[in-house]
N, C-alpha and C positions, 0 to 999 in steps of 0.2 A: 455552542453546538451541544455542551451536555444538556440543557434545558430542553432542545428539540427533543434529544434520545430519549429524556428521561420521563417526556412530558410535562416538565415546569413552564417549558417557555412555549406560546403560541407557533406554531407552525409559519403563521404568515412573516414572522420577522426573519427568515431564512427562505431564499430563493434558489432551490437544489438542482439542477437543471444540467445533470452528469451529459460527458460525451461519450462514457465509454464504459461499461460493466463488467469485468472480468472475473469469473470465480477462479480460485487456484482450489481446488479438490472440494472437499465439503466443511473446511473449517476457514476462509479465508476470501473474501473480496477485495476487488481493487476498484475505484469508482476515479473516475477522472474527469475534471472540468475546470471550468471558466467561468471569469466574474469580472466582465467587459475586456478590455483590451490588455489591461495592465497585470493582469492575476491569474494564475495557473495553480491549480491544488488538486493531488492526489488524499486520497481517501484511501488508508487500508483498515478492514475489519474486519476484527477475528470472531469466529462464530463456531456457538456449541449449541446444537442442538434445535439450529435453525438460528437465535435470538444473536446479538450482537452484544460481547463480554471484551473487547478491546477495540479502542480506537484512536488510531494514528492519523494527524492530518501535516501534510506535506504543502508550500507555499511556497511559489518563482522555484521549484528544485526540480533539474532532472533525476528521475527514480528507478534505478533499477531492481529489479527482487531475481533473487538468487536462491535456489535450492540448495543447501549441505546437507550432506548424508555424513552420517558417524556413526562409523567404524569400530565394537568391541573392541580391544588388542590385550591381549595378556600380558599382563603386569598395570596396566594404565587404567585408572578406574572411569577415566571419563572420556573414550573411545578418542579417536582422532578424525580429524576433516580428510576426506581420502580429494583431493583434487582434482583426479580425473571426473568423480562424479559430478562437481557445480553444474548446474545449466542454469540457464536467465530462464526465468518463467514468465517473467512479465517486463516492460520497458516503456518508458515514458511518452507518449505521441505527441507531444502539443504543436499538433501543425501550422498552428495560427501563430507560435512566437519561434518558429524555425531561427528566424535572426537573432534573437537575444541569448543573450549569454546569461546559464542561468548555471549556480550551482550544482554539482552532482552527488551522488547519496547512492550508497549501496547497501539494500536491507535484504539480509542474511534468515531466509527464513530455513 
């Protein structure tokens, strides 16, 4: 995949054929699909300034992303997770493997 991004590697050796595009604000994609029957893979990429500077690829997993908000507190130099604010931003579709049991993964944006 880095060869696509980077442009080392021809485009044609990679068939990208997403079900499903979701932006999370303006630093953040989720790109979701499939690669015949057997294969489910989430895409997350993180993006500055339009261009793509991180990339996550997720394989057979259910994914969910979560928003944490942190919290300054006095005395604690590295804020705290306040819990009532989590919300799922985003969640895995793959309607096509609804029966299969696939791993779960909670990424903590």
């Amino acid at each position: 995949m880095m060869g696509i991004l980077t442009g080392e590697a021809p485009h044609t050796k990679f068939k990208f054929e997403p079900r499903s595009i979701t932006a999370i604000g303006d630093e953040m994609v989720i790109v979701e699909g499939y690669e015949g029957a057997n294969v489910y893979w989430v895409h997350v990429w993180a993006l500055k300034d339009g261009l793509i500077t991180r990339f996550r690829e997720y394989f057979n997993t259910w994914l969910t992303v979560k928003e944490l908000r942190v919290r300054p507190v006095v005395g604690w130099p590295l804020g705290r997770v306040e819990k009532e604010k989590r919300s799922t931003v985003w969640r895995s579709q793959p309607r096509d493997l609804f029966r299969r049991s696939l791993p779960g993964l909670m990424l903590a944006i």
